[in-house]
VMD Tcl script that draws the C-alpha trace (Angstrom):
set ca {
  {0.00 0.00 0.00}
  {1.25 3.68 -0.51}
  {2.20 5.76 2.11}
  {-1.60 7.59 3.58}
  {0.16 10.92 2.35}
  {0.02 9.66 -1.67}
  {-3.89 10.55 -1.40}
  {-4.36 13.88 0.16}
  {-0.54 15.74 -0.53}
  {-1.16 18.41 -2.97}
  {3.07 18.30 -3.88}
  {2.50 14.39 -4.88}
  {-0.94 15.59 -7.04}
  {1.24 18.24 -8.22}
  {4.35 15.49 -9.08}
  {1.99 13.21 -10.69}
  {-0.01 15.77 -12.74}
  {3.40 16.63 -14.51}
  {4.94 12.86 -14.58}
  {2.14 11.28 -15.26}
  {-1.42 13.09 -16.47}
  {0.97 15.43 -18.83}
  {3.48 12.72 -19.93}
  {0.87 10.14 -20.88}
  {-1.98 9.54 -23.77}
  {-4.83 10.28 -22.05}
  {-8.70 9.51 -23.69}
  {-10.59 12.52 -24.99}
  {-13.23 10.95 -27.30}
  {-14.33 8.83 -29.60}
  {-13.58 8.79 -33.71}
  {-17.06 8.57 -34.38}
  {-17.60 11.95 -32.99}
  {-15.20 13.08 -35.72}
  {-15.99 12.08 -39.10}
  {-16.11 15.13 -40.83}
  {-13.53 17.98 -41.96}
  {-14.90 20.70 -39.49}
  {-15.79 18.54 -36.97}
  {-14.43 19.04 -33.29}
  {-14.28 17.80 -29.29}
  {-13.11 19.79 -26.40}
  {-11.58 17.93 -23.14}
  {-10.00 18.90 -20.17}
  {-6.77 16.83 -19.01}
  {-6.99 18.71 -15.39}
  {-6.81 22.40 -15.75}
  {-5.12 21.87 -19.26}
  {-8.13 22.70 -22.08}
  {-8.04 20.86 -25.25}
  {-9.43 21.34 -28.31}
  {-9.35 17.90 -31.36}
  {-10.48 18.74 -34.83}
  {-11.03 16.90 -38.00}
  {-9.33 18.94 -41.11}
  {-10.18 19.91 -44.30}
  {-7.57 17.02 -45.51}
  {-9.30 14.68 -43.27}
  {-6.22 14.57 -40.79}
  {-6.93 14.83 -36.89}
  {-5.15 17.70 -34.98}
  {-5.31 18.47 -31.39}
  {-4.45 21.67 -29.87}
  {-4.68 24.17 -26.88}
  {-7.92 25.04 -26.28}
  {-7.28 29.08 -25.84}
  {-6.57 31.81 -28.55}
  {-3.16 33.38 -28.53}
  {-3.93 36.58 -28.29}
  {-5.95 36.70 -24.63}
  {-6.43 32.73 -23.58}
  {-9.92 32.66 -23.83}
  {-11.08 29.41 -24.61}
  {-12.40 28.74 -28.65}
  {-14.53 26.08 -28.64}
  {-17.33 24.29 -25.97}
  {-18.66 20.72 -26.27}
  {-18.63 19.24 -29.60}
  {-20.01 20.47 -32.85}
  {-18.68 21.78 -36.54}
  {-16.76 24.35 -37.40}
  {-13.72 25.28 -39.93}
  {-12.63 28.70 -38.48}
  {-12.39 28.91 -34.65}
  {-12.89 32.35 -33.62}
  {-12.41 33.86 -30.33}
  {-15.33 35.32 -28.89}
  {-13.30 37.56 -26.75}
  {-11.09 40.15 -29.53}
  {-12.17 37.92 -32.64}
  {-8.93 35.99 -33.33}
  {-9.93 33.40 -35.54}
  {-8.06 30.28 -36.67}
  {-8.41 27.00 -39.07}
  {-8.57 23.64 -38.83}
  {-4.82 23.37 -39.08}
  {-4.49 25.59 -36.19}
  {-3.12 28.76 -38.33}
  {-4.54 32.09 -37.27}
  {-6.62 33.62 -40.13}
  {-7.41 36.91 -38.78}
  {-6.86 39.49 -36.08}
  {-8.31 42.75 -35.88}
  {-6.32 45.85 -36.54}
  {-3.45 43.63 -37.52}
  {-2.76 45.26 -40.52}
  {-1.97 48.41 -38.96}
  {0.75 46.73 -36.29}
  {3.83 46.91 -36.62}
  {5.91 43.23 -38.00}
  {2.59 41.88 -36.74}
  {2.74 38.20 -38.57}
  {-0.53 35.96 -38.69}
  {1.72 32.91 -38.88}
  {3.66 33.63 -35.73}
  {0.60 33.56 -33.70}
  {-1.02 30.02 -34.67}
  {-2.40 27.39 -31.69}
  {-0.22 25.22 -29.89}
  {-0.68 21.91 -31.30}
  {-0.79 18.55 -29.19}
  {-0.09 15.51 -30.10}
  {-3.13 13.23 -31.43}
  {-3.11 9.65 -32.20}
  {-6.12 7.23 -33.23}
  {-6.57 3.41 -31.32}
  {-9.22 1.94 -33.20}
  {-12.25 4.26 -32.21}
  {-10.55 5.68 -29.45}
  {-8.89 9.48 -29.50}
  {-6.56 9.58 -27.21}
  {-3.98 12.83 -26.62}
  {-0.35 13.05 -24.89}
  {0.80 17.15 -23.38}
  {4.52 15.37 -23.76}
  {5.82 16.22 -27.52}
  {9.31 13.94 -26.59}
  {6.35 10.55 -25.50}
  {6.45 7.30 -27.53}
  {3.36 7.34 -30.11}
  {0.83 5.77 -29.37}
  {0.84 3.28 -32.15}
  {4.43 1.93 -30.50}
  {2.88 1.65 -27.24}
  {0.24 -0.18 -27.99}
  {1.00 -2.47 -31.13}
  {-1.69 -4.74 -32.54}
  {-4.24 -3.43 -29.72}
  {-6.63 -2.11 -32.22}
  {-6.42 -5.08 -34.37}
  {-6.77 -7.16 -31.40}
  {-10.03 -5.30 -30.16}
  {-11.68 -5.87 -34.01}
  {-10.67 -9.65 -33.89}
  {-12.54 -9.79 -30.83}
  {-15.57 -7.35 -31.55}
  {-16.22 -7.33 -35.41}
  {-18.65 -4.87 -35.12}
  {-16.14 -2.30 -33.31}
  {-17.01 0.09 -35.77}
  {-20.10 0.25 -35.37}
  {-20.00 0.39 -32.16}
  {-21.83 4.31 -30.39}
  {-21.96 5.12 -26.87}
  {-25.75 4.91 -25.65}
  {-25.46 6.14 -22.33}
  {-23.21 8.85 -20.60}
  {-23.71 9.09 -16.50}
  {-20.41 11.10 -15.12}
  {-19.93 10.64 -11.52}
  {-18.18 13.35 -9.62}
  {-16.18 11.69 -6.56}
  {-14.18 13.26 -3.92}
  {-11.41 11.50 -4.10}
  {-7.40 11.09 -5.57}
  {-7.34 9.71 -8.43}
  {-5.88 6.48 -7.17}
  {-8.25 5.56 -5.10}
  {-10.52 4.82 -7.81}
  {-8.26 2.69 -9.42}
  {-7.05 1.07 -5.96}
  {-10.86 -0.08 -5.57}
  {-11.35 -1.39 -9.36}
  {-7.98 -4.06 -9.23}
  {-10.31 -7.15 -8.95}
  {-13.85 -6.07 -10.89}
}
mol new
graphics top color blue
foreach p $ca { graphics top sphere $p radius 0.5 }
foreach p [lrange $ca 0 end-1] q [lrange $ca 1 end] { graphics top cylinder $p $q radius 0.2 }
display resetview
């Protein structure tokens, strides 16, 4: 058993947030949530906001969820959209994460759209998982986890076609670990 002090220290939560919540692929959806160019999911990985979208050239990209300019936050929920704009000065970006426009730019100074884009995440696929990692130096996902996917549709041939009926979140106050402590044998 861990020391008592693993569950309530707030150095430890602040440790493991860093070593393991921000160096690790952590779920933030599903692929069938994403199946068109335009089509986006927010998450939160702890106070980190995250924003996955499907591009224009079909290609998944995950990103900061907060415009460069202020930090407000782009997007909410889940929905369509292929310009991102920023409800708070009117930055607005792409699918690709470049910003498009910014008011008054023009008349600043060396002001350059391009050095002002979001900061991308990294974003891998496992079957109809979406899964993101905060660490840009982690081992993909695909090396981690091999023939996983493959596995999972050799099991389930309908994986596909799979769609989550039923959401119910639970909010316990708790660490993190103690969840998982009570789930080892169930």
């Amino acid at each position: 058993t861990l020391p008592a002090s693993y569950y309530y220290d707030p150095a430890i939560f602040e440790i493991e947030k860093e070593e393991i919540f921000f160096k690790t692929w952590q779920f933030v959806g599903f692929t069938f949530d994403l199946p068109n160019p335009g089509d986006y999911i927010t998450a939160d990985i702890l106070d980190q906001k995250i924003l996955v979208v499907r591009g224009k050239d079909g290609r998944l990209r995950a990103f900061y969820n907060v415009c460069m300019h202020r930090g407000h936050i782009l997007a909410e929920g889940k929905g369509n959209k292929l310009i991102f704009t920023c409800p708070f000065h009117a930055w607005s970006y792409d699918t690709t994460g470049a910003l498009k426009a910014a008011g008054n730019a023009e008349n600043v100074a060396g002001f350059r759209l391009e050095d002002f884009s979001l900061s991308e995440i990294r974003v891998e696929e496992l079957g109809p998982l979406v899964l993101v990692n905060l660490d840009p130096n982690a081992k993909s996902l695909s090396e981690i986890a091999g023939g996983l996917a493959e596995d999972w549709r050799e099991i389930v041939p309908n994986l596909s076609d799979l769609r989550v009926a039923r959401h119910d979140p639970r909010t316990l106050r708790a660490n993190w670990k103690f969840v998982l402590d009570q789930m080892e044998c169930y």
